[in-house]
C-alpha positions as CSV (number, residue, x, y, z in Angstrom):
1,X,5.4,52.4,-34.1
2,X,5.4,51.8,-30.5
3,X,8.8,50.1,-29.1
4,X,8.3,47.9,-25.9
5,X,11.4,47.4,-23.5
6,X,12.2,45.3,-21.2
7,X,13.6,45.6,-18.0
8,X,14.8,42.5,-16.0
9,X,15.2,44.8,-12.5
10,X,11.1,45.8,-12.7
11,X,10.2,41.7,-13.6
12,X,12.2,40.8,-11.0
13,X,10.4,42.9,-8.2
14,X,7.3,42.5,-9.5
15,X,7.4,38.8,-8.9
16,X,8.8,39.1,-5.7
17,X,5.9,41.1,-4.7
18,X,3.5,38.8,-5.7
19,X,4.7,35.9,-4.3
20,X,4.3,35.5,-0.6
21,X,7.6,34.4,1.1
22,X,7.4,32.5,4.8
23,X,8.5,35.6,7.4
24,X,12.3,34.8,8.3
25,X,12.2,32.4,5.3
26,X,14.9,33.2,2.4
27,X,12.3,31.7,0.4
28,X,13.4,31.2,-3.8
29,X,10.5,32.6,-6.1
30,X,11.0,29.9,-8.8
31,X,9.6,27.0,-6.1
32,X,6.4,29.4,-5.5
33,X,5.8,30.0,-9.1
34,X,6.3,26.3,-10.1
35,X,3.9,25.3,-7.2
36,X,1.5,28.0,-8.7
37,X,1.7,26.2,-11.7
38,X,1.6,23.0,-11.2
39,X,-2.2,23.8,-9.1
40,X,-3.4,25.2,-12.2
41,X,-2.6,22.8,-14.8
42,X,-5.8,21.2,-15.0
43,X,-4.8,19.0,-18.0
44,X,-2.4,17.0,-15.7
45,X,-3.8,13.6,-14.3
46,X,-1.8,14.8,-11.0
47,X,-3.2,18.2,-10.6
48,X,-5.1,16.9,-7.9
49,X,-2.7,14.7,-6.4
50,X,-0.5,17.9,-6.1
51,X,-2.7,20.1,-5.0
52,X,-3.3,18.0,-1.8
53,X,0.4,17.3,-1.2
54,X,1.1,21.5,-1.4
55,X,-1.9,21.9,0.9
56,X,-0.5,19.4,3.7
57,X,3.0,20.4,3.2
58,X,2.4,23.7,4.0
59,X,0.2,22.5,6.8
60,X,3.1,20.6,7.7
61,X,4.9,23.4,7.7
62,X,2.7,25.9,9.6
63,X,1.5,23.3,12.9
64,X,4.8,21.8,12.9
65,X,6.9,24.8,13.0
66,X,9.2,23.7,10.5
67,X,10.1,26.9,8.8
68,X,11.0,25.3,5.5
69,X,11.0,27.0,2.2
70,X,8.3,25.7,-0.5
71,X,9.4,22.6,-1.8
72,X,9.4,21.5,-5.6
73,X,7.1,18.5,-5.0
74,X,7.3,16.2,-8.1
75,X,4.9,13.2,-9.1
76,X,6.6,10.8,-10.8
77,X,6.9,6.9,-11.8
78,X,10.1,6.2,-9.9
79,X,11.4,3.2,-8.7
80,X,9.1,0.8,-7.1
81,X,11.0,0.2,-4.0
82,X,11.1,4.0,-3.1
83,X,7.7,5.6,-2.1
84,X,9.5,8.9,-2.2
85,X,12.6,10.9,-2.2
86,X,14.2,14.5,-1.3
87,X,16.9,15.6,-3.3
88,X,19.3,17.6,-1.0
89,X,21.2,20.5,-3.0
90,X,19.9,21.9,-6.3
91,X,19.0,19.7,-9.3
92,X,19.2,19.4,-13.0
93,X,16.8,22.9,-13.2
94,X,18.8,24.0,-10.5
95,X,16.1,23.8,-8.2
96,X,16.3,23.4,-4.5
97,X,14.5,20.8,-2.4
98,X,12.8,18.8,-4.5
99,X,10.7,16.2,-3.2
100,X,9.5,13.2,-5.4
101,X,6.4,11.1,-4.5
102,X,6.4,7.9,-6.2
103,X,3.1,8.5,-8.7
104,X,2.7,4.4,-9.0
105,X,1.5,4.3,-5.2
106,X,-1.0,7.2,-5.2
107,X,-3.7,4.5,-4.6
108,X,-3.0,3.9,-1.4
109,X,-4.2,5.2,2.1
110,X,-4.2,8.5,1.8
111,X,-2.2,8.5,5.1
112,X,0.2,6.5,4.2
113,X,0.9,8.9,1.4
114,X,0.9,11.7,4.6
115,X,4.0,9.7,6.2
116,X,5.7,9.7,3.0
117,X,5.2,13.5,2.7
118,X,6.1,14.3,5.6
119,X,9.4,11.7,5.9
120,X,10.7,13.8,2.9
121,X,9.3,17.4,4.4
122,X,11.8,16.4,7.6
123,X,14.7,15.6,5.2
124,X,14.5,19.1,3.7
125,X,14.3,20.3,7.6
126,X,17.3,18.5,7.8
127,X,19.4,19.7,5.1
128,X,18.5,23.3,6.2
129,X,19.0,23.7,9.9
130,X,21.2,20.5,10.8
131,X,23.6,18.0,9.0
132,X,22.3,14.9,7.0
133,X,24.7,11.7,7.7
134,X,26.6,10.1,4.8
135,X,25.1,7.7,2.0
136,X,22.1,6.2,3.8
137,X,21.2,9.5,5.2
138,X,18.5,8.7,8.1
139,X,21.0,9.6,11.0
140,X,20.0,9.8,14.9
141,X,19.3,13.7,14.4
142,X,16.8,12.6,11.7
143,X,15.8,9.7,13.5
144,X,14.9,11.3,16.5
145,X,13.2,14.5,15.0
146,X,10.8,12.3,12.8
147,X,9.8,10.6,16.4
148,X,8.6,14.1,17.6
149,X,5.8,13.5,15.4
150,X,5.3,10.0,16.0
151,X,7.3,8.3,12.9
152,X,9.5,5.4,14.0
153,X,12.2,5.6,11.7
154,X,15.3,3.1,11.4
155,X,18.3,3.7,10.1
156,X,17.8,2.6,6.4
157,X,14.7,4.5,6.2
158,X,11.9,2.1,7.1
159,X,9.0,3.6,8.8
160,X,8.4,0.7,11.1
161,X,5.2,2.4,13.3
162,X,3.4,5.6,13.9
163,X,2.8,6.1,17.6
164,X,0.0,8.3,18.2
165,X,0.8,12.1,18.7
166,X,1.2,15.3,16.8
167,X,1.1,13.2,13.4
168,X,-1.7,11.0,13.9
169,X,-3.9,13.9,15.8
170,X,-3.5,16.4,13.3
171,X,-4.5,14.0,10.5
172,X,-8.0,13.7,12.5
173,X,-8.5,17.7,12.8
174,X,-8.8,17.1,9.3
175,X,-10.9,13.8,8.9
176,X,-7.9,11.5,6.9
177,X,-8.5,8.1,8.4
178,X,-5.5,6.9,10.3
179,X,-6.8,3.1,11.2
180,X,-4.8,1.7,8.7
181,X,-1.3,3.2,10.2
182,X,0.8,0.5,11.3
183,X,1.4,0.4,15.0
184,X,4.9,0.9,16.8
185,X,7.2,-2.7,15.6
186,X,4.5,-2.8,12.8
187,X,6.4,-2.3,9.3
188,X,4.7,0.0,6.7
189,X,5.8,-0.8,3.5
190,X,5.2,-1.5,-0.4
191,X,6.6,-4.5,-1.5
192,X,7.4,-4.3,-5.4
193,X,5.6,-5.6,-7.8
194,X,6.8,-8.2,-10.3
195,X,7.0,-11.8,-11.4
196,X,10.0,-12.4,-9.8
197,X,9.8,-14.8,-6.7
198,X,13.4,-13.9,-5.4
199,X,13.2,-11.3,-2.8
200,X,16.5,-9.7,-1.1
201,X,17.7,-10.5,2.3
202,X,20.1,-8.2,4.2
203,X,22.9,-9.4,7.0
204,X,25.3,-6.1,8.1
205,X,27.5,-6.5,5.3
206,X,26.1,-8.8,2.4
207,X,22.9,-9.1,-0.3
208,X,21.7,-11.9,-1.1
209,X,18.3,-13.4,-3.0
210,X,16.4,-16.3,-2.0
211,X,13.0,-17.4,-3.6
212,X,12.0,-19.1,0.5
213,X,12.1,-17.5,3.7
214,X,15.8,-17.8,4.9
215,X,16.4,-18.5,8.4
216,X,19.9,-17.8,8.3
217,X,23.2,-16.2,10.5
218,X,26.0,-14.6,8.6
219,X,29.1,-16.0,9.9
220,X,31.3,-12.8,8.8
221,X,29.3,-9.5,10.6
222,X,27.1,-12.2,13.1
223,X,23.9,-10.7,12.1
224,X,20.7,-12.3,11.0
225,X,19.5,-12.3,7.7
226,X,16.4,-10.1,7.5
227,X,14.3,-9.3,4.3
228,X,15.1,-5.9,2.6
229,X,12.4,-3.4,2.7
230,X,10.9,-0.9,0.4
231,X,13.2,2.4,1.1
232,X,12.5,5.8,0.8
């Protein structure tokens, strides 16, 4: 009778030589493994989805020079004001940079989908070389790095245009249609979906819901009301 042992220090180093870590990149295995594995399950209704959002982050990645790590990318039914998210630290797996695309808006443009990718991609740049800004995150430093690439980016997160550029011509090299991009003071956004006819309006400092378009000051901050967008 044979007796197999096992030795954590030889499965250890023989994953790390099969995966392929970025040069320079303190890459973590477990994100390369669960990309590997999440382009082979072929039973998943989002293999393909997946596979394409692996394949532009990295391309992302590479023309950009972004040096990130590989990114958990998650497809998921989220909520319908968000198209995606990045999750900065590790999570509940205790994973690091995890992006979420929302799964309910994988019929659009396939573009549009590209921005969303690649708004998240520049969080994780974000939260590895430079310092993300409190609560609603999208600081100058982030603001002004996503308009190297031609995303116009305000301060809650709304991608208001794409100017043509790095962004827009490297989506062309590869044939995704970028007509449909919104141009600079444009906004690009989902509105959610329900049977509800009240929509939120934002001043500086108060919510409120209003079933008509308000035309309206706030006396307290002196700021218009203007209708809430979908955030990322």
């Amino acid at each position: 009778m044979s007796v197999i042992t096992f030795n954590p220090k030889r499965v250890e180093s023989t994953i790390k030589h099969r995966l392929v870590v970025p040069a320079g990149i303190d890459g973590e295995p477990v994100n390369d493994a669960l990309r590997e594995h999440s382009l082979t399950a072929a039973d998943w209704d989002f293999n393909a989805a997946v596979t394409k959002a692996h394949q532009w982050a990295e391309r992302f990645n590479e023309e950009f020079r972004l040096g990130l790590q590989t990114p958990a990318i998650r497809l998921d039914h989220i909520g319908r004001c968000r198209l995606g998210t990045y999750r900065p630290g590790r999570n509940g797996f205790g994973l690091r940079h995890e992006i979420t695309l929302n799964a309910s808006y994988l019929d659009r443009p396939f573009a549009d989908t590209l921005v969303t990718l690649l708004h998240e991609l520049l969080h994780q740049w974000q939260d590895t070389f430079g310092k993300a800004g409190r609560y609603n995150y999208h600081n100058r430093a982030y603001r002004d790095k996503a308009s190297l690439y031609g995303l116009i980016v305000d301060e809650r997160g709304h991608t208001l245009g794409i100017e043509p550029g790095r962004f827009t011509n490297l989506l062309s090299e590869h044939g995704v249609e970028t007509l449909l991009l919104p141009s600079p003071g444009e906004q690009l956004y989902i509105r959610p979906q329900g049977s509800s006819r009240m929509h939120k309006w934002r001043c500086g400092c108060t919510t409120v819901r209003c079933a008509v378009m308000l035309t309206a000051r706030c006396e307290k901050c002196g700021l218009r009301f203007e209708e809430a967008r979908a955030a990322w």
